[in-house]
N, C-alpha and C positions, 0 to 999 in steps of 0.2 A: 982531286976533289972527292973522286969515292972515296981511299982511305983515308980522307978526314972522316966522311960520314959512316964508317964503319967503325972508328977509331972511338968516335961519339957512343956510336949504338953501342960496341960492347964493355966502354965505361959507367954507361945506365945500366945494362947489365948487371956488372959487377955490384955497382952501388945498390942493384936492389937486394941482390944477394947479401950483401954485408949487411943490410936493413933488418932483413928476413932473420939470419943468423940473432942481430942483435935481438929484436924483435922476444926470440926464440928462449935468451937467457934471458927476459925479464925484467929488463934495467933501459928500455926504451925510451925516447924521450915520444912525445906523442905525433911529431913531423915521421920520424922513423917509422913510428908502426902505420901511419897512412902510406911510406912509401912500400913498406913489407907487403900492405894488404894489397896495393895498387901492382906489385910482383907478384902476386900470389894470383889475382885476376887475369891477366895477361899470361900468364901459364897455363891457365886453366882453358882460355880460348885459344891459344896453341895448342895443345895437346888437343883439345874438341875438333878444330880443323883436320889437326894430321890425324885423328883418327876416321872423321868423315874421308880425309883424301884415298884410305888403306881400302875404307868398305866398300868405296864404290870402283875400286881396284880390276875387279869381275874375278879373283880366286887365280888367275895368270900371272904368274913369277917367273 
């Protein structure tokens, strides 16, 4: 049952990415670029997370 639900997640994934890519050359259709934008969102509150998780780190590596 997990690697179904991994097998899912990183086919979203992908799919946002080929969104994004399409999105990027200009020839979208307009479901595409809400899925680009909705990957483009979701990256951005990953990347906000993992960098709040780094700062409150305490500088010990």
């Amino acid at each position: 049952m997990l690697i179904l639900i991994l097998s899912v997640v990183i086919l979203l994934a992908l799919g946002g990415c080929v969104c994004v890519y399409w999105t990027a050359r200009g020839d979208a259709p307009r479901w595409a670029r809400g899925v680009a934008k909705a990957t483009d969102v979701a990256s951005n509150v990953v990347l906000r997370a993992n960098s709040r998780t780094r700062s409150g780190n305490g500088g010990g590596d």
